[in-house]
FIDREN-981081 format. One record per residue (C-alpha): residue number from 1; residue in one letter; z, y, x. Coordinates in Angstrom, 1 decimal. Each point is the difference from the previous one (the first is absolute). Example, Ala and Ser with C-alpha at 12.3 -4.5 7.8 and 13.67 -1.06 7.14 Angstrom:
residues 2
<node 1; a; <7.8; -4.5; 12.3>>
<node 2; s; <-0.7; 3.4; 1.4>>
end
This chain:
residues 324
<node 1; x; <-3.7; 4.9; -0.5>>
<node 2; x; <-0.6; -3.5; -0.5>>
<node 3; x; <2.8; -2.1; -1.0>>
<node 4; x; <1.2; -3.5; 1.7>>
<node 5; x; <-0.1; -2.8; -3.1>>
<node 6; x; <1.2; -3.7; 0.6>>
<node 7; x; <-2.2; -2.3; 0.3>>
<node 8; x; <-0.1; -4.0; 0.6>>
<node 9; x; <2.1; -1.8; 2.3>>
<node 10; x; <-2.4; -1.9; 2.9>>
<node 11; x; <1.0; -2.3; 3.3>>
<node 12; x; <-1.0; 1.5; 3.1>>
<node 13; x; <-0.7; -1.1; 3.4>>
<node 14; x; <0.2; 1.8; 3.3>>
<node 15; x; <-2.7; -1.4; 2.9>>
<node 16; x; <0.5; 0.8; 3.4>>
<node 17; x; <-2.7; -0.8; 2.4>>
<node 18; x; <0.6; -1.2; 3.5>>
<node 19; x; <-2.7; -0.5; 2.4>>
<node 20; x; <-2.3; -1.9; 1.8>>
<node 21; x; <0.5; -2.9; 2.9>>
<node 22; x; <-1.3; -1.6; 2.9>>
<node 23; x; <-2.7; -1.1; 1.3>>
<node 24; x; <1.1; -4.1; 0.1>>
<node 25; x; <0.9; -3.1; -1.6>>
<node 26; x; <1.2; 0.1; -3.3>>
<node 27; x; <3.7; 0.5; -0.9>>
<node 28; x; <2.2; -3.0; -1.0>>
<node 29; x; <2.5; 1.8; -2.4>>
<node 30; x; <0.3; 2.4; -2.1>>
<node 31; x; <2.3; 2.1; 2.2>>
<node 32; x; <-1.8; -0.4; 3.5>>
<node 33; x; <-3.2; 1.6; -2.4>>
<node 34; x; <2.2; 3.1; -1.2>>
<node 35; x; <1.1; 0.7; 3.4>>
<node 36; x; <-3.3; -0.6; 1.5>>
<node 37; x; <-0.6; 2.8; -2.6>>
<node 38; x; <2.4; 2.0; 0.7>>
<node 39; x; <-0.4; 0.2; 3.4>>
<node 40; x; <-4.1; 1.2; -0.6>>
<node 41; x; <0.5; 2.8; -2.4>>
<node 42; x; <-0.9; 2.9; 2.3>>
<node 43; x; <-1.7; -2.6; 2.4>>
<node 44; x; <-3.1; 2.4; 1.6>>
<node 45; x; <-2.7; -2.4; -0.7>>
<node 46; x; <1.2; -0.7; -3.8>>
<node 47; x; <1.3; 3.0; -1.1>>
<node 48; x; <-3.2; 1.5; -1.1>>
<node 49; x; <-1.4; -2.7; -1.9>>
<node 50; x; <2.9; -0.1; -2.1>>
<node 51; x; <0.3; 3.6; -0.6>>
<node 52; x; <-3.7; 0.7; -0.6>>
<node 53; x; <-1.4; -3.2; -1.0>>
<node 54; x; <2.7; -2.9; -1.2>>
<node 55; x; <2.1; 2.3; -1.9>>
<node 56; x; <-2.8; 2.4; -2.1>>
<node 57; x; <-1.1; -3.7; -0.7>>
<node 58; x; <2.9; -1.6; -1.2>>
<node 59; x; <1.0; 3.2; -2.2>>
<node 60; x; <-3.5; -0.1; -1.6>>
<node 61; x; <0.6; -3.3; -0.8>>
<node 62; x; <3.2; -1.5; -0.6>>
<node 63; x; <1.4; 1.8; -2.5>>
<node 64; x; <-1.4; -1.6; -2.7>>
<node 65; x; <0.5; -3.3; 1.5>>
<node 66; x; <3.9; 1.3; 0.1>>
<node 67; x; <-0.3; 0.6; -3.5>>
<node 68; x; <-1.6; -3.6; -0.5>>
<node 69; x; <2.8; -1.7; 1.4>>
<node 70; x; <2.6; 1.7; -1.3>>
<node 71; x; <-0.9; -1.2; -3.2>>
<node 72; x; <-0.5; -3.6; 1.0>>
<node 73; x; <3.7; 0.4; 1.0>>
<node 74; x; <0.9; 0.9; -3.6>>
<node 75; x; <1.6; 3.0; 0.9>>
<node 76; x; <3.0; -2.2; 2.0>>
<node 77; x; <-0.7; 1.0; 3.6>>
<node 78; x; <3.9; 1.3; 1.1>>
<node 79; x; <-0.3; -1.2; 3.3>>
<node 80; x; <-1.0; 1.5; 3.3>>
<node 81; x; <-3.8; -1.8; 0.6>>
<node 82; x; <-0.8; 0.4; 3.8>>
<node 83; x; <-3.0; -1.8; 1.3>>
<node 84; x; <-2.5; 0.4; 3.1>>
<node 85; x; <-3.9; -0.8; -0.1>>
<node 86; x; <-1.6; -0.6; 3.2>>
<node 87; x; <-3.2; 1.2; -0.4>>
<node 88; x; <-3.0; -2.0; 2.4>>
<node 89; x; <-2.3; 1.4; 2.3>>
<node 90; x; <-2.9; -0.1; -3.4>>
<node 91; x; <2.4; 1.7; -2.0>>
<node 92; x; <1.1; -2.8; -2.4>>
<node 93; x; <3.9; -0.8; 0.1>>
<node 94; x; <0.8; -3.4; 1.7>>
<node 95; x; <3.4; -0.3; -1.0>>
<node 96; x; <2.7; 2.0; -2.1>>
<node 97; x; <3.8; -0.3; 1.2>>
<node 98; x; <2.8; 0.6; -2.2>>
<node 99; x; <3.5; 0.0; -0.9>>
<node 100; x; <0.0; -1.9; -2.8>>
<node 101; x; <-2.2; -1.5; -3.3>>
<node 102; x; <-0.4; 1.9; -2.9>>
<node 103; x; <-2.6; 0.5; -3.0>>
<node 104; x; <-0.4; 3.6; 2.1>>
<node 105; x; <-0.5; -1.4; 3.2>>
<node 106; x; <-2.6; -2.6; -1.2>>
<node 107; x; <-2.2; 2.0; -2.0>>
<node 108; x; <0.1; 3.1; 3.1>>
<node 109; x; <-0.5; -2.8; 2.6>>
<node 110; x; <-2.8; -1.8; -2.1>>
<node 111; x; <-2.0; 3.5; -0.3>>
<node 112; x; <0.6; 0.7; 3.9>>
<node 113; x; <-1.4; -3.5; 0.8>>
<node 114; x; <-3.2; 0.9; -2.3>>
<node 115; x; <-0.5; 3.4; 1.3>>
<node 116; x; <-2.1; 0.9; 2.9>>
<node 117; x; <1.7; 2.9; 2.5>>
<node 118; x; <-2.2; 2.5; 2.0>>
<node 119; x; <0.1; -1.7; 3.4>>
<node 120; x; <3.0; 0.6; 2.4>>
<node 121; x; <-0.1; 1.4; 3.7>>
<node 122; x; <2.3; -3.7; 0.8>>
<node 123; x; <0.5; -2.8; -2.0>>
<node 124; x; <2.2; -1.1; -1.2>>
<node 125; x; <0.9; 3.2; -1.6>>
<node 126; x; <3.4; -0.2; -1.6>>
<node 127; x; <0.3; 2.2; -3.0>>
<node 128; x; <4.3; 0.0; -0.8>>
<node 129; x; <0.4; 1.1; -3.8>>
<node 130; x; <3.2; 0.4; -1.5>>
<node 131; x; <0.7; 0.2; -3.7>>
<node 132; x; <2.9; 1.2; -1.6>>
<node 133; x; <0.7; 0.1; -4.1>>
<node 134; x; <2.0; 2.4; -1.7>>
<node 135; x; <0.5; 1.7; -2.9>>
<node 136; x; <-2.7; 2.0; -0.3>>
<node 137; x; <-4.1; 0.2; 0.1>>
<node 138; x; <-1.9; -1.3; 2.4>>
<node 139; x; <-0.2; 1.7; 3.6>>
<node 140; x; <-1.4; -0.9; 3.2>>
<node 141; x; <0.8; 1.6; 3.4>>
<node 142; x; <0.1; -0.4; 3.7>>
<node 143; x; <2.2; 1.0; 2.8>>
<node 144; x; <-1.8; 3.4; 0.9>>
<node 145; x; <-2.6; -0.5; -1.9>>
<node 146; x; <-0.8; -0.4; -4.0>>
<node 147; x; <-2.4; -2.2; -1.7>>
<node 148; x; <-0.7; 1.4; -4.0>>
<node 149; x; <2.6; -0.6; -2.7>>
<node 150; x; <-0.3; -2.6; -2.8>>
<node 151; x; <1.0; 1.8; -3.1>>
<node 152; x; <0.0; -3.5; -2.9>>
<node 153; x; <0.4; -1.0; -3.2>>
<node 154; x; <0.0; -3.9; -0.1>>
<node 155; x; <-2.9; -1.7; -1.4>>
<node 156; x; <-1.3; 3.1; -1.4>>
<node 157; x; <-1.2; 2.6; 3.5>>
<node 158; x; <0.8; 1.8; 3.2>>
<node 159; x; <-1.5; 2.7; 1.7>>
<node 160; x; <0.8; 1.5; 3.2>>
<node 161; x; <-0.2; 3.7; 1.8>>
<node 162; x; <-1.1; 1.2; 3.3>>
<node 163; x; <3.1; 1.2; 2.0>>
<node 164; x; <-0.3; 3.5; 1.6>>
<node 165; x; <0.7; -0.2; 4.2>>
<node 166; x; <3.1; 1.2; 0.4>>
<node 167; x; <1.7; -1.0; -3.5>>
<node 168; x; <1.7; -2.8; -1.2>>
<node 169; x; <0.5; -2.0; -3.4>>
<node 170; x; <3.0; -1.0; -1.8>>
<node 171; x; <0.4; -2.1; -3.0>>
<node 172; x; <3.6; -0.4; -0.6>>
<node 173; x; <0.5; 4.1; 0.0>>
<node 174; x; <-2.8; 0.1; -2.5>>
<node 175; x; <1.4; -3.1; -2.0>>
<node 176; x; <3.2; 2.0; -0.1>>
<node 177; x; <-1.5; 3.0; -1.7>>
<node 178; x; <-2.1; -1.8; -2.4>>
<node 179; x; <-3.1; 0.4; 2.0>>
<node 180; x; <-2.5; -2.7; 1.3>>
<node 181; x; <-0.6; 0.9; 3.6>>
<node 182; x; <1.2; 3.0; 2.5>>
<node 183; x; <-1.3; 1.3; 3.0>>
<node 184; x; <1.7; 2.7; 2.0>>
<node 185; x; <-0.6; 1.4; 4.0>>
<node 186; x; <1.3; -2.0; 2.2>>
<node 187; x; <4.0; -0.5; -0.2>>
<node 188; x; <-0.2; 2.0; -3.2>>
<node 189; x; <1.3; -0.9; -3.5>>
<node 190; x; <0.6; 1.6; -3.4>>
<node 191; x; <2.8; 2.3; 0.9>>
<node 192; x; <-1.1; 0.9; 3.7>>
<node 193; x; <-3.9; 0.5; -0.3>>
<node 194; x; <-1.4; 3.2; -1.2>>
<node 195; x; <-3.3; -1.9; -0.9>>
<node 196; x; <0.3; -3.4; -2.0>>
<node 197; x; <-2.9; -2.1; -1.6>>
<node 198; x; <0.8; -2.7; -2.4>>
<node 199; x; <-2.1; -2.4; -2.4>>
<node 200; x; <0.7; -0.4; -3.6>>
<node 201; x; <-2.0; -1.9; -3.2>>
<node 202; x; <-0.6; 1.0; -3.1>>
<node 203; x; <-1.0; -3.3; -1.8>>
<node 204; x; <2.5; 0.5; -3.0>>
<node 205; x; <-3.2; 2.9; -1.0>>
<node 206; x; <-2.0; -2.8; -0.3>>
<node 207; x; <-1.1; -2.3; -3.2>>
<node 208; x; <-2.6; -3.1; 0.8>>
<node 209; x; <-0.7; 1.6; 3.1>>
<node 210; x; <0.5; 3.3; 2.2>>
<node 211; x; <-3.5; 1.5; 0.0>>
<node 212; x; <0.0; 3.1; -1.4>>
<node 213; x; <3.6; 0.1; 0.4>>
<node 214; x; <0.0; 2.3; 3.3>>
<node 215; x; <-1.1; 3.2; -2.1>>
<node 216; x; <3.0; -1.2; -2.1>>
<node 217; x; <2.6; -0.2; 3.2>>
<node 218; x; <-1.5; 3.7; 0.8>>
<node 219; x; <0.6; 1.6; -2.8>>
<node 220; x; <3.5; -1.5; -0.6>>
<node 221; x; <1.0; 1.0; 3.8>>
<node 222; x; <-1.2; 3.2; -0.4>>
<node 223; x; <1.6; 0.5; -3.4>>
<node 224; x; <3.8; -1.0; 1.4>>
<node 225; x; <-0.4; 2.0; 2.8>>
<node 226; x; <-0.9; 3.1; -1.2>>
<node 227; x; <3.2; -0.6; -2.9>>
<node 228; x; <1.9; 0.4; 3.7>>
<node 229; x; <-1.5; 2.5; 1.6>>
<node 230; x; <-2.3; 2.5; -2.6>>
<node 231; x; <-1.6; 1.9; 2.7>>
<node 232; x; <-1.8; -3.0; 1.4>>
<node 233; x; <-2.9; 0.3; 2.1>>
<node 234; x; <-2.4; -3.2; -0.5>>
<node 235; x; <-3.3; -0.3; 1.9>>
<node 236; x; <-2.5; -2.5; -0.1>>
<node 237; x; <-1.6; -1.4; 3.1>>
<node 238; x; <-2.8; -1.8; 0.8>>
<node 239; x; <0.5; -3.9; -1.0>>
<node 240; x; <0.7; -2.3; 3.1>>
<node 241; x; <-1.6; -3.1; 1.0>>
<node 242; x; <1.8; -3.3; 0.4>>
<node 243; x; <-0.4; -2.6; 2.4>>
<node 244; x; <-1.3; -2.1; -2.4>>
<node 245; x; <-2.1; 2.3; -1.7>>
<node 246; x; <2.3; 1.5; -2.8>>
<node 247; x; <0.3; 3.6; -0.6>>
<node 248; x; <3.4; 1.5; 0.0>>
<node 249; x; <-0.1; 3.2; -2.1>>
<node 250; x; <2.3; 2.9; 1.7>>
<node 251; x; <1.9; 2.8; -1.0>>
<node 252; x; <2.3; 3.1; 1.7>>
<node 253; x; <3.0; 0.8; -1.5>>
<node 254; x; <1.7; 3.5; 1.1>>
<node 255; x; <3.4; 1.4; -1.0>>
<node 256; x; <1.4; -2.9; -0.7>>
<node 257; x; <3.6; -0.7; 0.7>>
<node 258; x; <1.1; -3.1; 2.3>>
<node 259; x; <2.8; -2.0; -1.4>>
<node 260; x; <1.5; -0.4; 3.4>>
<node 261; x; <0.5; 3.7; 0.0>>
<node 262; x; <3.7; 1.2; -1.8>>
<node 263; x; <-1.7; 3.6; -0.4>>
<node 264; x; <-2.3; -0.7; -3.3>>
<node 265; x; <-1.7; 3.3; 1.1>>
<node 266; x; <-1.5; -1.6; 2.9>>
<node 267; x; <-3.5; 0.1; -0.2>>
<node 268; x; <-2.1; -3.0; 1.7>>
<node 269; x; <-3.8; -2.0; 0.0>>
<node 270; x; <-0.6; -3.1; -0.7>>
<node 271; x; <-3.4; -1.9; 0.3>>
<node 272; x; <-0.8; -3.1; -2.4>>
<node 273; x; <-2.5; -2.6; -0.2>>
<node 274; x; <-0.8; -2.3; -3.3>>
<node 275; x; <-1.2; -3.0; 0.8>>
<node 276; x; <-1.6; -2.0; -3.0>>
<node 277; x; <-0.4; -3.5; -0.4>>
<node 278; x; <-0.5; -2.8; -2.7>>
<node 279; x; <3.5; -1.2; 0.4>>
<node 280; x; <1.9; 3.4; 0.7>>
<node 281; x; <-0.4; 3.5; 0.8>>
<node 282; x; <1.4; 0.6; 3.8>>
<node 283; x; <1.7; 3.4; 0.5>>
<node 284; x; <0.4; 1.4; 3.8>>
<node 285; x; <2.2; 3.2; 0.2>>
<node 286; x; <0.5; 2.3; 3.4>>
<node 287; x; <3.1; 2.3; -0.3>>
<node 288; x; <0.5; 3.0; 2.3>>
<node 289; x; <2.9; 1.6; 0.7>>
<node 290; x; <-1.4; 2.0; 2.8>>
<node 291; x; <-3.6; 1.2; -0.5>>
<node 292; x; <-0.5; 1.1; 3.1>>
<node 293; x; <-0.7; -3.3; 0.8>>
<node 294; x; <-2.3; -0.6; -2.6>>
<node 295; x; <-3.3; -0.6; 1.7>>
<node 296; x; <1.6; -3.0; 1.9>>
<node 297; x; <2.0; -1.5; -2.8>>
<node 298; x; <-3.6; -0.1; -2.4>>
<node 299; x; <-1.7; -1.6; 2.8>>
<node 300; x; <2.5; -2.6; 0.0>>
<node 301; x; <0.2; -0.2; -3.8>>
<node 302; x; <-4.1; -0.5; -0.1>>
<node 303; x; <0.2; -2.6; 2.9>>
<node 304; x; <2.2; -1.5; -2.3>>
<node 305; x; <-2.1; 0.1; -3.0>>
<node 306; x; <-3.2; -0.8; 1.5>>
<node 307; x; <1.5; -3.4; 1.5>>
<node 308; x; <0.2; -0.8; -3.3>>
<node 309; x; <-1.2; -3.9; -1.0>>
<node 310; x; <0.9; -1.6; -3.2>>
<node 311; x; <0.2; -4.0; -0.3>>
<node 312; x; <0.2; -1.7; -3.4>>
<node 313; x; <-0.1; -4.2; -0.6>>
<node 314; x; <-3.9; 0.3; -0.2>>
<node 315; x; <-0.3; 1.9; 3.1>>
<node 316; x; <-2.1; -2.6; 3.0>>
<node 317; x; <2.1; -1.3; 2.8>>
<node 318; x; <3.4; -0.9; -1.7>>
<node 319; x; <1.3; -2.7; 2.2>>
<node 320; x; <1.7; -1.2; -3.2>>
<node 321; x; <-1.0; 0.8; -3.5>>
<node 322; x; <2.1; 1.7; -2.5>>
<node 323; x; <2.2; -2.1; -2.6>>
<node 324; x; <-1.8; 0.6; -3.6>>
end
């Protein structure tokens, strides 16, 4: 079974997306452009542009720019950021509302202003995001619906996952247990759900860098695993592409004990993916409780995997670039 380790500490942020306006003048406040958001989220003629258009977009995109301008904030971003961008009938953003003024709220409202939006049903189109820093790594999500989770490590990467329909991510539970990242079905956690998947790193394996170190993080996992449970099944699977055109190498683990379980004779599957890059070797892990779920649970879990993109400071786009 593979082991939680502790890892770094990390800020995170949670964004929740509300939607889309009125066809009108533009707003004179801050608050008049949240409600006027508020009011449009499930609005009949907006509702698919944001779900199939606006919001694909903004996940492909933003993260990094996220990442960009957390850094520019050294790190110090405590506060709740909300902010609105009305975007124009051409798609650029005529004005950005917010609360108050912050290295954060700059640097997010200078990329919005530079960026060019897939053109709205009605303009203005008010786009309500709301920002909230914790302890933690970096998260996004929406009321309803989920954008992709910002996993960082300040001034060095970040990389995000696909999310599975139906499940849900969590980084304080995972933070908690020494992991990176969790997802679990809907309403789930560690304790409840009978299928977990959680993200890990391996970069202490590495030296100047991490390739070649995957084959190391293998052969290490394998190792403790079978010092827990010596009848281990391990299978290897056919490698799975990334979204950004990595190769995750895969392996089936059967007999294994979960530590959730108080009966050490109970036997259960896991699935794991190694993930390699220059600056650290990525570990995703599916647990099963119940297998007869299986099929479902390593759909999920390769959903997951193959959402995969990886951002460093020389990756093209960074709103702001990384402190040397």
């Amino acid at each position: 079974m593979f082991t939680f380790t502790r890892f770094l500490t990390f800020v995170g942020l949670a964004v929740v997306f509300i939607t889309p306006a009125f066809a009108d003048e533009l707003a004179n406040t801050f608050e008049e452009a949240a409600a006027r958001g508020d009011a449009q989220e499930a609005g009949f003629s907006t509702k698919d542009y944001f779900m199939e258009t606006l919001l694909p977009y903004y996940g492909r995109k933003y993260p990094p720019v996220i990442q960009s301008c957390l850094a520019a904030d050294s790190g110090k971003g405590n506060i709740p950021l909300s902010f609105v961008a009305a975007i124009g009938a051409d798609g650029r953003v005529v004005r950005v509302f917010g609360k108050r003024e912050s290295p954060m709220f700059v640097c997010m409202r200078d990329a919005l202003r530079a960026d060019l939006f897939p053109k709205p049903p009605v303009s203005p189109y008010y786009l309500h995001i709301e920002m909230n820093f914790a302890g933690g790594e970096a998260s996004e999500h929406r009321s309803g619906e989920q954008t992709l989770p910002l996993v960082r490590e300040s001034d060095k990467y970040s990389y995000t996952f696909g999310v599975p329909k139906n499940w849900e991510y969590d980084f304080d539970q995972a933070q908690d247990r020494g992991a990176r990242l969790a997802f679990f079905p809907n309403g789930g956690s560690f304790e409840k759900s009978d299928s977990v998947i959680y993200v890990n790193e391996f970069y202490q394996l590495c030296r100047a860098n991490c390739i070649g170190a995957a084959s190391r993080a293998i052969s290490r996992t394998l190792r403790e695993s079978r010092t827990e449970s010596p009848s281990l099944q391990v299978t290897v699977e056919t490698p799975l592409r990334t979204e950004d055109g990595g190769k995750a190498e895969i392996r089936i683990l059967k007999g294994g004990r979960d530590p959730r379980r108080e009966n050490a004779e109970a036997k259960d599957k896991e699935a794991l993916a190694f993930i390699e890059h220059k600056e650290t070797v990525i570990v995703v892990v599916l647990t099963a409780r119940d297998i007869k779920t299986w099929p479902q649970d390593y759909a999920a879990f390769q959903e997951v995997v193959a959402g995969h993109k990886f951002f460093n400071c020389d990756s093209p786009g960074l709103a702001v670039p990384c402190r040397k």
